[in-house]
Backbone as a ProteinNet text record, in pm:
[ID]
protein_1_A
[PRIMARY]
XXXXXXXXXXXXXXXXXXXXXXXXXXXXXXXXXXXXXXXXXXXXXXXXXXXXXXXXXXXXXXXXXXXXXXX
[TERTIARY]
14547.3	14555.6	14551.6	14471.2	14476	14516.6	14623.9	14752.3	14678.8	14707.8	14685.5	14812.5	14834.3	14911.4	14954.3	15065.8	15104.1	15016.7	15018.4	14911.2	14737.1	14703.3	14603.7	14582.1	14735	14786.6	14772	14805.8	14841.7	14695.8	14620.1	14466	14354.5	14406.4	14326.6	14414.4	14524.5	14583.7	14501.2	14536.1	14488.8	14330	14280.2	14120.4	14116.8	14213	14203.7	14244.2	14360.9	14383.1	14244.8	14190.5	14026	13937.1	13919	13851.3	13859.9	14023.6	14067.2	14077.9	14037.6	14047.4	13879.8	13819.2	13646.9	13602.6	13631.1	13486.4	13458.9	13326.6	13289	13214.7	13228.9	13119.5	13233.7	13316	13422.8	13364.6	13340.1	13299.6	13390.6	13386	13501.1	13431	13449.7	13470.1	13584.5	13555.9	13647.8	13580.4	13629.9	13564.9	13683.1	13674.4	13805.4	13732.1	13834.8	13794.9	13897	13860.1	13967.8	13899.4	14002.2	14006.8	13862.2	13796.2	13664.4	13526.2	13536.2	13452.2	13375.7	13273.3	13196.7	13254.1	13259.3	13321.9	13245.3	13343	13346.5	13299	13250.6	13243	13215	13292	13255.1	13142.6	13108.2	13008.4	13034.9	13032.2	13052.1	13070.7	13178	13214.6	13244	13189.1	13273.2	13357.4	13463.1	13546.5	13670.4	13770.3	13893.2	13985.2	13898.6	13931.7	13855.6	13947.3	13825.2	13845.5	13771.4	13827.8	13718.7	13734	13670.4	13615.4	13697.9	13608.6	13562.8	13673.9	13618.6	13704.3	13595.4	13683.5	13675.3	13711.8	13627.7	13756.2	13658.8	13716.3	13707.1	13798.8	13723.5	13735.6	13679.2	13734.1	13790	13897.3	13947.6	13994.8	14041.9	14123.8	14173.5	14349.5	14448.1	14451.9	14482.9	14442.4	14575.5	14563.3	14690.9	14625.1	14525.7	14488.4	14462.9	14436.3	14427.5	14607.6	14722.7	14840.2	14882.1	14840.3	14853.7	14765.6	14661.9	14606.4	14695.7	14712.1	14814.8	14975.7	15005.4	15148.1	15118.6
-11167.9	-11033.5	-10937.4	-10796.9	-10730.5	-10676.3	-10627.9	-10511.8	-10372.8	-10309.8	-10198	-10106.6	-10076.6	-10037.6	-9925.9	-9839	-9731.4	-9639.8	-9654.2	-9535.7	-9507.5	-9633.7	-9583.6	-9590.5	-9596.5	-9533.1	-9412.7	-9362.9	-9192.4	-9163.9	-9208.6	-9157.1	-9117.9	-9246.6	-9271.3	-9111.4	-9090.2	-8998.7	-8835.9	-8850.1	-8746.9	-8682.5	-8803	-8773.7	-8762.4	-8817.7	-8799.7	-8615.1	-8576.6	-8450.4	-8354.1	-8380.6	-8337.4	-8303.5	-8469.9	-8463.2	-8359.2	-8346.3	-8264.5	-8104.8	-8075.1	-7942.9	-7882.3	-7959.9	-7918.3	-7972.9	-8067.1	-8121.9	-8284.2	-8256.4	-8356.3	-8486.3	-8428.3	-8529.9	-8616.4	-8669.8	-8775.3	-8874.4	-8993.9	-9119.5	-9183	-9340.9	-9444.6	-9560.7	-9648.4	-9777.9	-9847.8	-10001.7	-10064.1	-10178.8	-10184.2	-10305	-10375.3	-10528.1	-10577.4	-10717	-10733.8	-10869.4	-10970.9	-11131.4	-11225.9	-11344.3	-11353.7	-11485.6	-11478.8	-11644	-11658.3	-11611.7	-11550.1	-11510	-11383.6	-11348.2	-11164.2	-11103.7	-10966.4	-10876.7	-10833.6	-10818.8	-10799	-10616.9	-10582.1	-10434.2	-10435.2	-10306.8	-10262.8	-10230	-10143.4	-10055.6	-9901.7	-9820.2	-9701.4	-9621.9	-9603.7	-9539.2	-9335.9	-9318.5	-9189.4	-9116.1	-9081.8	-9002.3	-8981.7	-8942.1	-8942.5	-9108.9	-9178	-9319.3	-9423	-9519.8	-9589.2	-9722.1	-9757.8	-10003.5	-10007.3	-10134.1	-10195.5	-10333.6	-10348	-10473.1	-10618.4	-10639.7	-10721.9	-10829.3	-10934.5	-11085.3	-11107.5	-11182.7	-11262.8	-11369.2	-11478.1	-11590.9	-11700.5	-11724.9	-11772.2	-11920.3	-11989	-12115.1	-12175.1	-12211.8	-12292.9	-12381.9	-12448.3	-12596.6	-12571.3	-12573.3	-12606.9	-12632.9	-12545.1	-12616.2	-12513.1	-12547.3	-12422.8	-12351.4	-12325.1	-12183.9	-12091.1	-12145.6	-12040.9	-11983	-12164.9	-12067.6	-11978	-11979.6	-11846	-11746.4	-11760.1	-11612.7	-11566.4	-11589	-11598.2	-11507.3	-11600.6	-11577.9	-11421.2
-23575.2	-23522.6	-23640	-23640.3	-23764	-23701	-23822.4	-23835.4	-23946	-23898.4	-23990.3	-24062.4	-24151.6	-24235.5	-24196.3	-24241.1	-24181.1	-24190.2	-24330.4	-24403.5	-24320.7	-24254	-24241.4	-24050.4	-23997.1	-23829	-23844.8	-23949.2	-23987.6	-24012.6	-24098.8	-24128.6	-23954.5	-23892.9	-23759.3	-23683.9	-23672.2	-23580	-23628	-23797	-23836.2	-23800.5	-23810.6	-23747.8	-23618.4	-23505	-23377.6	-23351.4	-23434.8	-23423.1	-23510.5	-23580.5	-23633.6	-23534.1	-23462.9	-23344.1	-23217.5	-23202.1	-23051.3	-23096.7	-23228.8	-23250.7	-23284.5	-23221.3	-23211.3	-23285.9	-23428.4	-23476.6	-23433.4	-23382.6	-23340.7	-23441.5	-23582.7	-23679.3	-23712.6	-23697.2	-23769.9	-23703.8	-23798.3	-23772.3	-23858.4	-23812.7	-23836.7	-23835.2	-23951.5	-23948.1	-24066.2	-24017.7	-24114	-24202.7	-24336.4	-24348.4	-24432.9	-24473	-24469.1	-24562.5	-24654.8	-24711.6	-24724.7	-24688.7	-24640.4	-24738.6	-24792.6	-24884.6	-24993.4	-24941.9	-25028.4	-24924.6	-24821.4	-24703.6	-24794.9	-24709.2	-24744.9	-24681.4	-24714.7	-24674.2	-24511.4	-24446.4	-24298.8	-24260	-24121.7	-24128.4	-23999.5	-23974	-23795.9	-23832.6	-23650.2	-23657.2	-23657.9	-23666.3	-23686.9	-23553.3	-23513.3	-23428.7	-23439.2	-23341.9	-23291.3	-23199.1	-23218.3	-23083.7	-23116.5	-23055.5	-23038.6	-23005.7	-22972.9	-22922	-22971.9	-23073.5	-23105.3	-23075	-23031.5	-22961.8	-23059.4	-23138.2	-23216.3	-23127.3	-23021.3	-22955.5	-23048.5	-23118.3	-23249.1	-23220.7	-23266.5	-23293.6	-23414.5	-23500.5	-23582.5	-23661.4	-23695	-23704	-23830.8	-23878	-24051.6	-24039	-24037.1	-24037.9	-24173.9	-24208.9	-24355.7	-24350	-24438.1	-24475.5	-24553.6	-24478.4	-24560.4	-24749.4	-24848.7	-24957.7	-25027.1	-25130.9	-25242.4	-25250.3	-25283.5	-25315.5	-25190.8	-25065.1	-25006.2	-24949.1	-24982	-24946.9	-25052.9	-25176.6	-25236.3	-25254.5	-25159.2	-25126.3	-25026.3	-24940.3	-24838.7	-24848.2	-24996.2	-25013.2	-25086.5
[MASK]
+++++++++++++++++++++++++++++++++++++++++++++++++++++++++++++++++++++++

């Protein structure tokens, strides 16, 4: 499950209040990097409301180094 950080609950609200005070150009995405994978990326959304509608799934094996990416 991705969690998002406080800092960037507050970024998303701030642009939602952007959005509800007439400007309509704020666009949004995310992109996110996990372990030894490529870097991941929505698609670029616009509005006051945004669902990312996203799965995604890494497959690994158990090893030390990934429990200290981890840790």
């Amino acid at each position: 499950q991705l969690q998002l950080y406080p800092s960037v609950v507050k970024k998303l609200h701030d642009l939602k209040t952007v959005w509800m005070n007439g400007s309509r150009q704020v666009k949004l995405f995310l992109t996110w990097d996990f372990y030894e994978f490529d870097t991941h990326t929505t698609a670029v959304l616009t509005g006051p409301e945004v669902d990312f509608d996203l799965t995604v799934e890494y497959p690994v094996h158990m090893s030390h180094s990934l429990l200290e990416y981890l840790d």
